[in-house]
BAKEDO-394549 format. One record per residue: residue in one letter; z, x, y of N, C-alpha, C, O in turn. Coordinates in steps of 0.05 Angstrom, whole numbers, padded with zeros to 5 digits, always signed. Each point is the difference from the previous one (the first is absolute). Layout:
# BAKEDO-394549
aZXYZXYZXYZXY;...
# end
This chain:
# BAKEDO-394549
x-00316+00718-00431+00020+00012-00017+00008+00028+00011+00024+00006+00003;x-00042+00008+00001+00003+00018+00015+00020+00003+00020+00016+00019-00004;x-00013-00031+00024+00015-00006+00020+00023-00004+00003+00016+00009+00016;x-00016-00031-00040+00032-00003-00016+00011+00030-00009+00020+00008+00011;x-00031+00006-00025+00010+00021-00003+00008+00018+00014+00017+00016-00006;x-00031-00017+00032+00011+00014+00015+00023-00005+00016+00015+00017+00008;x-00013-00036-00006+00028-00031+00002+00024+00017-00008+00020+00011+00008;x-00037-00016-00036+00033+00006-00018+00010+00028+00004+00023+00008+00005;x-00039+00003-00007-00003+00039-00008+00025+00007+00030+00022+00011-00001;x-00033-00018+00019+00011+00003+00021+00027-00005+00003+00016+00016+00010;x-00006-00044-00023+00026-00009+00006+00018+00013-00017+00024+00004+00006;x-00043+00003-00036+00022+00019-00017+00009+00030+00012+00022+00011+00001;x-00051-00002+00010+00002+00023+00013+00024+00015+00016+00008+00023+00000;x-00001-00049+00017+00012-00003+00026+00028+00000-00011+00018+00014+00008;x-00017-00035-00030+00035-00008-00004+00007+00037-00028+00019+00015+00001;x-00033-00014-00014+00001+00013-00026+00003+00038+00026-00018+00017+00001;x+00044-00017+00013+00010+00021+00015+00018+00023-00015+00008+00001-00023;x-00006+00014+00041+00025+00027-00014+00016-00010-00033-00002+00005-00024;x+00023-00025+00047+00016-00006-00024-00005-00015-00021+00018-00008-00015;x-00046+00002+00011-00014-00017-00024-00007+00019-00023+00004-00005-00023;x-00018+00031+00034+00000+00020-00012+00018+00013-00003-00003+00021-00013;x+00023-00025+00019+00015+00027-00009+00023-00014-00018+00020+00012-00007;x-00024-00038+00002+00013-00019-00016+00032-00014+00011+00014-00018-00010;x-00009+00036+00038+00014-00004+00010+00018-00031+00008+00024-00004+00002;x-00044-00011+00003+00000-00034+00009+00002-00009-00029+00021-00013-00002;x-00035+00015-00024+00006-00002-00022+00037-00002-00008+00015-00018-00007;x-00012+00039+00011+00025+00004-00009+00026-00020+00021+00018-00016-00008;x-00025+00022+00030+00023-00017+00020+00004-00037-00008+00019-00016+00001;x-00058+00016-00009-00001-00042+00004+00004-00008-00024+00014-00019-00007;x-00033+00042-00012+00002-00018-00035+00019+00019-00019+00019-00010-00013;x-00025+00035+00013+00011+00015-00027+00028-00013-00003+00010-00011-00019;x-00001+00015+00041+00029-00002-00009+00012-00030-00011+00024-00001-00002;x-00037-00017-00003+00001-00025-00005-00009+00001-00029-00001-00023-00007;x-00004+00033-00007-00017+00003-00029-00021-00017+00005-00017-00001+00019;x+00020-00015-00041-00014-00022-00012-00010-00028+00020-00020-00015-00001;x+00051+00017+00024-00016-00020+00017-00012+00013+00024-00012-00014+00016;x+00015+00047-00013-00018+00009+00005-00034-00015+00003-00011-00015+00016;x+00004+00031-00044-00031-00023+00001-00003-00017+00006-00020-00005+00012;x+00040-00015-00017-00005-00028+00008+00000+00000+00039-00017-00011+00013;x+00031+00020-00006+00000+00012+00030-00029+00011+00012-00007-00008+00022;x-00009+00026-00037-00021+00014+00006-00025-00025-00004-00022+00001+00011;x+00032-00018-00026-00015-00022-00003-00007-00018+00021-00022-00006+00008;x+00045-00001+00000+00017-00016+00019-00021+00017+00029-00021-00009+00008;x+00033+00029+00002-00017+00016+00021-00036+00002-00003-00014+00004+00020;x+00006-00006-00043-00032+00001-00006-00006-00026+00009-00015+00001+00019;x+00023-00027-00026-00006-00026+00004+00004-00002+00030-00019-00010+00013;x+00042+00018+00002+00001-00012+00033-00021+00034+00016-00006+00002+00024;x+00002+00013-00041-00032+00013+00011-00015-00012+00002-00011-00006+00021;x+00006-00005-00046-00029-00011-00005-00010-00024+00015-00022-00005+00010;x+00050-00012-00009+00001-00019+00022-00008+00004+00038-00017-00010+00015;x+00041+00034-00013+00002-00009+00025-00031+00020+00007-00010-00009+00021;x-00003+00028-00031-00024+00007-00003-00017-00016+00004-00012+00005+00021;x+00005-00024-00032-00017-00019+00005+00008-00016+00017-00018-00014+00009;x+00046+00009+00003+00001-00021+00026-00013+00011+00017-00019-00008+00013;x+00038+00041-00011-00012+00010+00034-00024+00010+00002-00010+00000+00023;x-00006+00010-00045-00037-00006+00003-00009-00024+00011-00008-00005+00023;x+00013-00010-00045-00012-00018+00012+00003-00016+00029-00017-00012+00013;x+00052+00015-00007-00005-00011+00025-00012+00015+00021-00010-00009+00021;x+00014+00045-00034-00018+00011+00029-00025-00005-00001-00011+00011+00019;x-00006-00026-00036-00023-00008-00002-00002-00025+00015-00019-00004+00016;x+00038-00013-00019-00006-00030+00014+00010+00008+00035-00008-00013+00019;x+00027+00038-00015-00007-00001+00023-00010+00019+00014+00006+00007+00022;x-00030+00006-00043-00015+00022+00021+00010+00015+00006-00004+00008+00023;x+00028+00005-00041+00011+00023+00016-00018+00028+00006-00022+00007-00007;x+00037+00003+00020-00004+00032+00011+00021+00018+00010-00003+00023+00008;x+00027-00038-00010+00025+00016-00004+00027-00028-00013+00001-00024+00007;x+00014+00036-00024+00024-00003-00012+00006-00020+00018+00006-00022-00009;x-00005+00026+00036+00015-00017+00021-00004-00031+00002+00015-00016+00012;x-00043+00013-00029-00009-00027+00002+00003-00015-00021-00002-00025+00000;x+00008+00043-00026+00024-00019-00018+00021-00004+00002+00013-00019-00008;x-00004+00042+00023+00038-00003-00002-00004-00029+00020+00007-00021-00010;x-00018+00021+00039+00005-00029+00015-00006-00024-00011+00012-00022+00004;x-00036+00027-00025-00004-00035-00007+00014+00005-00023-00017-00009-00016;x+00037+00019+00000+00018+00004-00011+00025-00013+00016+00008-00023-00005;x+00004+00039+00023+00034-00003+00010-00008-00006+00030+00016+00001+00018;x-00044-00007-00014-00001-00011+00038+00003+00019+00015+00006+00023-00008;x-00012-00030+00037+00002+00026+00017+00020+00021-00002-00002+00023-00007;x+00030-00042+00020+00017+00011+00007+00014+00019-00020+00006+00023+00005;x-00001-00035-00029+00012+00009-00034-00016+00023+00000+00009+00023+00002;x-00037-00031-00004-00022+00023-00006+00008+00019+00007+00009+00019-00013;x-00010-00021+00035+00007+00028+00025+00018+00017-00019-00009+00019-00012;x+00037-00031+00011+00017+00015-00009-00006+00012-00026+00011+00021-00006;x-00032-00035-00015+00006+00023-00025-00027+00007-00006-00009+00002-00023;x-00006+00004+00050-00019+00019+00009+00016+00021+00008-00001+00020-00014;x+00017-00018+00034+00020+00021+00000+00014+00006-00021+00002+00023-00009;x+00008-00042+00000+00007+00014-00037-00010+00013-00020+00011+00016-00016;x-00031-00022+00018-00027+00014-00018+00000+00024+00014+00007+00020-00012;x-00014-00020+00041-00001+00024+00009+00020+00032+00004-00005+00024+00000;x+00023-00038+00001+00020+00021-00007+00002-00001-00026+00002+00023-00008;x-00002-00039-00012+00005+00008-00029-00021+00020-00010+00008+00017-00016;x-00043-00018+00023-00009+00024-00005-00008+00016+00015-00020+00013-00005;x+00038-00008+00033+00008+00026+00009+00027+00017-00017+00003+00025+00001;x+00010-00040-00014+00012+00017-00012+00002+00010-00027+00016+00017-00008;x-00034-00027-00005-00016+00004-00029-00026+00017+00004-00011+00012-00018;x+00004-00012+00041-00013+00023+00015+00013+00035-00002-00007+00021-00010;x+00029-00032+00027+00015+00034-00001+00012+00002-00027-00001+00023-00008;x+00011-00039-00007+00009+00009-00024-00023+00012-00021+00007+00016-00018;x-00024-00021+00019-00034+00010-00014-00005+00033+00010-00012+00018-00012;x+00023-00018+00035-00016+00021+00022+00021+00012-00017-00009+00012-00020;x+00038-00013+00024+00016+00014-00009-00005+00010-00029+00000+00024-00006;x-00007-00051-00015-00003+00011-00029-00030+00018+00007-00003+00020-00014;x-00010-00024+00027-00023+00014+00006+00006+00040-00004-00007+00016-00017;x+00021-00013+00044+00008+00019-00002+00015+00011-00013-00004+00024-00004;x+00023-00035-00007+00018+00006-00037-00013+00011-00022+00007+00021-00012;x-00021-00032+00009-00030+00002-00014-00014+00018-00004-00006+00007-00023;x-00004+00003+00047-00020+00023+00010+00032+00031-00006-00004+00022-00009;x+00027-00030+00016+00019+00021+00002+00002+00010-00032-00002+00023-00010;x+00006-00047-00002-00005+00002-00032-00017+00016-00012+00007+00021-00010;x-00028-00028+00011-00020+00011-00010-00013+00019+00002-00010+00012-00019;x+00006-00004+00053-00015+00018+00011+00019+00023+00015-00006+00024+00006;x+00031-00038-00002+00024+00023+00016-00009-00001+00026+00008+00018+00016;x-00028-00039-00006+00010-00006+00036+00024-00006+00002+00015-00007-00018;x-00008+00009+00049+00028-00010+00002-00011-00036+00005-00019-00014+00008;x+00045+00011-00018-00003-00042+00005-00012+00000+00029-00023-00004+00004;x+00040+00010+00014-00008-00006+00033-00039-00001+00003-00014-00018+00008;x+00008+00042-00016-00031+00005+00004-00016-00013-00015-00023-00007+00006;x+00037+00002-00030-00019-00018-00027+00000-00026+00019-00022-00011+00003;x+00042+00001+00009+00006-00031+00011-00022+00006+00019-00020-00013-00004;x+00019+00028+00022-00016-00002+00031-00036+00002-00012-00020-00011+00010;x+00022+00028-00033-00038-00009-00013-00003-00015-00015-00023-00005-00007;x+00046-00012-00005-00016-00024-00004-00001-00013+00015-00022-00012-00001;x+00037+00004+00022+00003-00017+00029-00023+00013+00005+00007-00020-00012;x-00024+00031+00016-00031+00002+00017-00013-00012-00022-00013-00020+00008;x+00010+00023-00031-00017-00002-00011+00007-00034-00004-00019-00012-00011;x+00036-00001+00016+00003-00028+00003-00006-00012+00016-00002-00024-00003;x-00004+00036+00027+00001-00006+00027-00043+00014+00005-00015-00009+00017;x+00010+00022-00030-00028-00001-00004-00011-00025-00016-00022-00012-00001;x+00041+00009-00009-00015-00026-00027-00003-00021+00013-00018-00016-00006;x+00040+00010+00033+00006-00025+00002-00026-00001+00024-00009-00022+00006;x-00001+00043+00005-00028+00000+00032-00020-00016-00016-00016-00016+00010;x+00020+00022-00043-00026-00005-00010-00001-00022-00005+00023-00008-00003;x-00050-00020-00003-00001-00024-00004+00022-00007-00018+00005+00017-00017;x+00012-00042+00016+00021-00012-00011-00008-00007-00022+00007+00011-00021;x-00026-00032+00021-00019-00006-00027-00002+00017-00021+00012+00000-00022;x-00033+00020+00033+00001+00023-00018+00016+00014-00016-00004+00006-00024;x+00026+00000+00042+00025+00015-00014+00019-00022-00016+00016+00006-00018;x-00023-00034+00028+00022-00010-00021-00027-00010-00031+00014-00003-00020;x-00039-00002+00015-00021+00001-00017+00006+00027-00012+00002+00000-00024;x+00002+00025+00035+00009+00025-00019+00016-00003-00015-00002+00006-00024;x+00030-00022+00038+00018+00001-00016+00002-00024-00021+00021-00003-00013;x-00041-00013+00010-00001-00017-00021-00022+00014-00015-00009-00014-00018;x-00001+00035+00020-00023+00012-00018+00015+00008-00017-00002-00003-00024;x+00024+00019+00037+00016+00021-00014+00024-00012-00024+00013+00013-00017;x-00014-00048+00025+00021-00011-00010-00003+00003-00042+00018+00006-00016;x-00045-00013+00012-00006+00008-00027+00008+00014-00018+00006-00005-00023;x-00006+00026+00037+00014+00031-00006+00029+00000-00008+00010+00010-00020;x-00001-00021+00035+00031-00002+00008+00007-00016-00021+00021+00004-00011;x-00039-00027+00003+00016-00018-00023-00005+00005-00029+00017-00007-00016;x-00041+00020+00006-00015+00014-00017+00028+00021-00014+00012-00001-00021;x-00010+00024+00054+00025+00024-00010+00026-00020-00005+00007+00000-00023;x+00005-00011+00034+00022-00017-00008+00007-00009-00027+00018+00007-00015;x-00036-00023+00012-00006-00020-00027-00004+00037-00029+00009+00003-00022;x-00023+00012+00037+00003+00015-00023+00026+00014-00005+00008+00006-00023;x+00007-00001+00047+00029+00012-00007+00019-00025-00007+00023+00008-00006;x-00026-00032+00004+00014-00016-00002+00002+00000-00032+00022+00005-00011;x-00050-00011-00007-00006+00007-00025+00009+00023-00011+00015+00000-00019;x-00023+00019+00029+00017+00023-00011+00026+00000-00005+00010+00002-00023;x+00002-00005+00047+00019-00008+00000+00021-00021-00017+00024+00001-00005;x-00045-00019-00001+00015-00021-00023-00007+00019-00037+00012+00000-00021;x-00033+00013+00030+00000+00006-00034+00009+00033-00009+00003+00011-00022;x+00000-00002+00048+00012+00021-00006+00036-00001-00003+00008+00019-00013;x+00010-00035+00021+00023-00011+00006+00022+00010-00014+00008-00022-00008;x+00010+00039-00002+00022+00006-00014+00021-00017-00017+00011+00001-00022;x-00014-00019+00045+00021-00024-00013-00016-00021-00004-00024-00003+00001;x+00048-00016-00006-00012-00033-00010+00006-00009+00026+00018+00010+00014;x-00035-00033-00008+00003-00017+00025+00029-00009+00007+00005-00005+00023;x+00019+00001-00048+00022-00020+00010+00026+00029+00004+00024-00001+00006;x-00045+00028-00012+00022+00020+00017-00011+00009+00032+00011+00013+00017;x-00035-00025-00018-00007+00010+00024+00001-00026+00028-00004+00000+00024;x+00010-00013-00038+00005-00033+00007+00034+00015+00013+00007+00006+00023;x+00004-00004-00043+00034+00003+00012-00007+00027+00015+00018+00001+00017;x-00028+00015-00014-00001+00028+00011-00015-00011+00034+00013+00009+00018;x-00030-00021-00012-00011-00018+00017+00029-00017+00023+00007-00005+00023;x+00002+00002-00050+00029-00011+00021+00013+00001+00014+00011-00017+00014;x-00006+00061-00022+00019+00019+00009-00006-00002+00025+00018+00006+00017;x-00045-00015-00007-00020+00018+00023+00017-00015+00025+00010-00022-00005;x-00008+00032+00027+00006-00011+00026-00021-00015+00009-00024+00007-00001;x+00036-00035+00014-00014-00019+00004-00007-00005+00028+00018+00003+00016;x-00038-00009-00010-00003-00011+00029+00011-00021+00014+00003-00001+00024;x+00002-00017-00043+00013-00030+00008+00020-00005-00027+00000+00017-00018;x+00015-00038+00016+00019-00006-00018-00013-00024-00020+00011-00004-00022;x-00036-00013+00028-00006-00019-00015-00036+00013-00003-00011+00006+00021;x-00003-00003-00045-00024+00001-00011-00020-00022+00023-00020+00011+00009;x+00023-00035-00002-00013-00016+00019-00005+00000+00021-00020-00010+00012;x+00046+00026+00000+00005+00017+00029-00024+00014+00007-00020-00005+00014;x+00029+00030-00031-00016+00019-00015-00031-00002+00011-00010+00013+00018;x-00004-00034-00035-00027-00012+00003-00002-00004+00024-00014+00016+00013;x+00028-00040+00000-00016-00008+00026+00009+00022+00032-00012+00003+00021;x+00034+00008-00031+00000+00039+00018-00019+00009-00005-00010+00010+00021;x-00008-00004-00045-00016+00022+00002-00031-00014+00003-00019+00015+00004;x+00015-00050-00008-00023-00008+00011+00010-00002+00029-00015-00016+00009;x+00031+00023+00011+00000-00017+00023-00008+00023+00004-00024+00000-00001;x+00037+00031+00006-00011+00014+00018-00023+00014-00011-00013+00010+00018;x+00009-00007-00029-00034+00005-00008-00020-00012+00006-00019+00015+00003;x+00015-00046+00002-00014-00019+00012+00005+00010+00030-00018-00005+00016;x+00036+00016-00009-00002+00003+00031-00021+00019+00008-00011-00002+00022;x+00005+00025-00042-00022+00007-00001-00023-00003-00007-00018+00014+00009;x+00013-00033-00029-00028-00009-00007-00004-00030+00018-00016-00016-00011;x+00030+00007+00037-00007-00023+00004-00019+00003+00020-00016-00019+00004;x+00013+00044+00013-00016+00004+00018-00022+00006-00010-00020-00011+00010;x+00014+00030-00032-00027-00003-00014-00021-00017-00016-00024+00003-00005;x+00051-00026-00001-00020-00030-00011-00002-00009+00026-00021-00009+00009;x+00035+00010+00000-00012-00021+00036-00025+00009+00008-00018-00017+00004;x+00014+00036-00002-00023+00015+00008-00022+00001-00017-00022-00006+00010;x+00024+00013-00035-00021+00005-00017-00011-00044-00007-00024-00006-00003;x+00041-00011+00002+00004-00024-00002-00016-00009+00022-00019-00015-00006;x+00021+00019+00029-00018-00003+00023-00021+00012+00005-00009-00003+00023;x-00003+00019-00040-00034+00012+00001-00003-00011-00024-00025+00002-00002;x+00033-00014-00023-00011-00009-00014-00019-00024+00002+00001-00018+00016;x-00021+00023-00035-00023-00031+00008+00007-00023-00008-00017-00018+00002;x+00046+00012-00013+00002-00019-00005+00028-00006-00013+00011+00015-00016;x+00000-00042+00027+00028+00006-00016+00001-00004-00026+00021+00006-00011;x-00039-00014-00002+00008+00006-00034-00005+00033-00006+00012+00013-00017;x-00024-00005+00029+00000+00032-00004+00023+00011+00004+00011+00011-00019;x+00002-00012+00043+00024+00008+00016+00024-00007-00024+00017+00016-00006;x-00019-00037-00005+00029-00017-00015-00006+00025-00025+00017+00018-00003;x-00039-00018-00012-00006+00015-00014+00010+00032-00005+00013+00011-00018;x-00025-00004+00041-00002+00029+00003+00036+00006+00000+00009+00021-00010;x+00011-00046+00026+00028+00004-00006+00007-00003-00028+00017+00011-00013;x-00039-00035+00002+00029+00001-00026-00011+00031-00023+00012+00016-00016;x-00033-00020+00022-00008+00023-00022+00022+00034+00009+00006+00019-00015;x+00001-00023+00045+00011+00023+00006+00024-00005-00021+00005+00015-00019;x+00009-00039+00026+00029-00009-00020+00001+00014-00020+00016+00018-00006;x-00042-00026-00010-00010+00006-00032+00007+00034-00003+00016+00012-00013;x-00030-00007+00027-00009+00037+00001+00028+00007-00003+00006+00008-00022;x+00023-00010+00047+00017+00006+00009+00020-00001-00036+00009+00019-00012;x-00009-00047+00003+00004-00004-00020-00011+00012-00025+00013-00006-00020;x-00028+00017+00015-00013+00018-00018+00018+00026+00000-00006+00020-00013;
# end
């Protein structure tokens, strides 16, 4: 059980980024949809929870030790190739955009300039990464607890502290600028590229697991968590 948890902790860890916190992705995929909103947020929890448990477990059935060996017995050599390179530039550039909010951040708060805030967290990312892989991605499922604990409590608050009634904040929800034009869109945009980051860490964590019912596990419970 144990293990599973660390499964999951990890995958929430990984996907639950900047704009999760800052409610940002909230507002672009569901707010602005009201009501089918939720049903949308639903919709994205279920193809987590799913495709969570595919790519564990298949990195379990094939022994992985890098991403690279799901994506091929996934899309085959040649395909593979290509959205191994896709992956790869997609988080090189969710990379610099982090570095960037990184240093925004630090300018905010502390009155570094952005430029210098960006260049120390870039070391201190680039120290993290010398250090065992394992390790640092098991931190970040330690830390995942935390993360859903504070959530869930501003979420409550949030519902019972509230001004209005739900069917003005339902139409006020509407006003909001949208990311896509259909609520369904919506969903499978904001599960696709988020999975592009948690698929390399179930492959991996999926392939040191002892076993693939552990591995299937440790994904769907991540689903669960993500959905919480």
């Amino acid at each position: 059980m144990q293990e599973q948890l660390k499964i999951a902790g990890a995958f929430v860890g990984v996907i639950v980024g900047a704009g999760f916190a800052s409610g940002r992705e909230l507002l672009l995929f569901f707010v602005d949809f009201g009501v089918w909103g939720l049903v949308g947020a639903l919709v994205s929890a279920a193809l987590f929870t799913f495709l969570g448990m595919a790519l564990a477990g298949l990195g379990n059935r094939q022994q992985a030790t890098s991403h690279k060996d799901v994506i091929q017995a996934i899309c085959g050599r040649y395909l593979g190739l290509f959205v191994d390179w896709l992956i790869t530039f997609f988080m090189f550039a969710v990379t610099v955009v982090m570095l960037a909010g990184g240093g925004a951040l630090l300018e905010q708060q502390f009155g570094i300039p952005a430029l210098t805030g960006s260049v120390l967290v870039t070391l201190v990312v680039v120290a993290i990464v010398c250090l065992d892989v394992r390790k640092v991605i098991l931190a970040i499922g330690a830390i995942t607890p935390l993360l859903i604990l504070v959530a869930s409590a501003i979420a409550l608050y949030a519902v019972f502290t509230r001004e209005q009634s739900f069917a003005a904040l339902d139409q006020l929800a509407s006003q909001q600028q949208a990311g896509t034009r259909h609520w369904l869109l919506g969903a499978f945009l904001y599960v696709s590229y988020n999975i592009v980051a948690g698929a390399p860490i179930l492959a991996i964590l999926g392939g040191s697991a002892k076993g693939e019912k552990t591995a299937v596990w440790g994904g769907l419970l991540g689903g669960r968590r993500w959905a919480a």
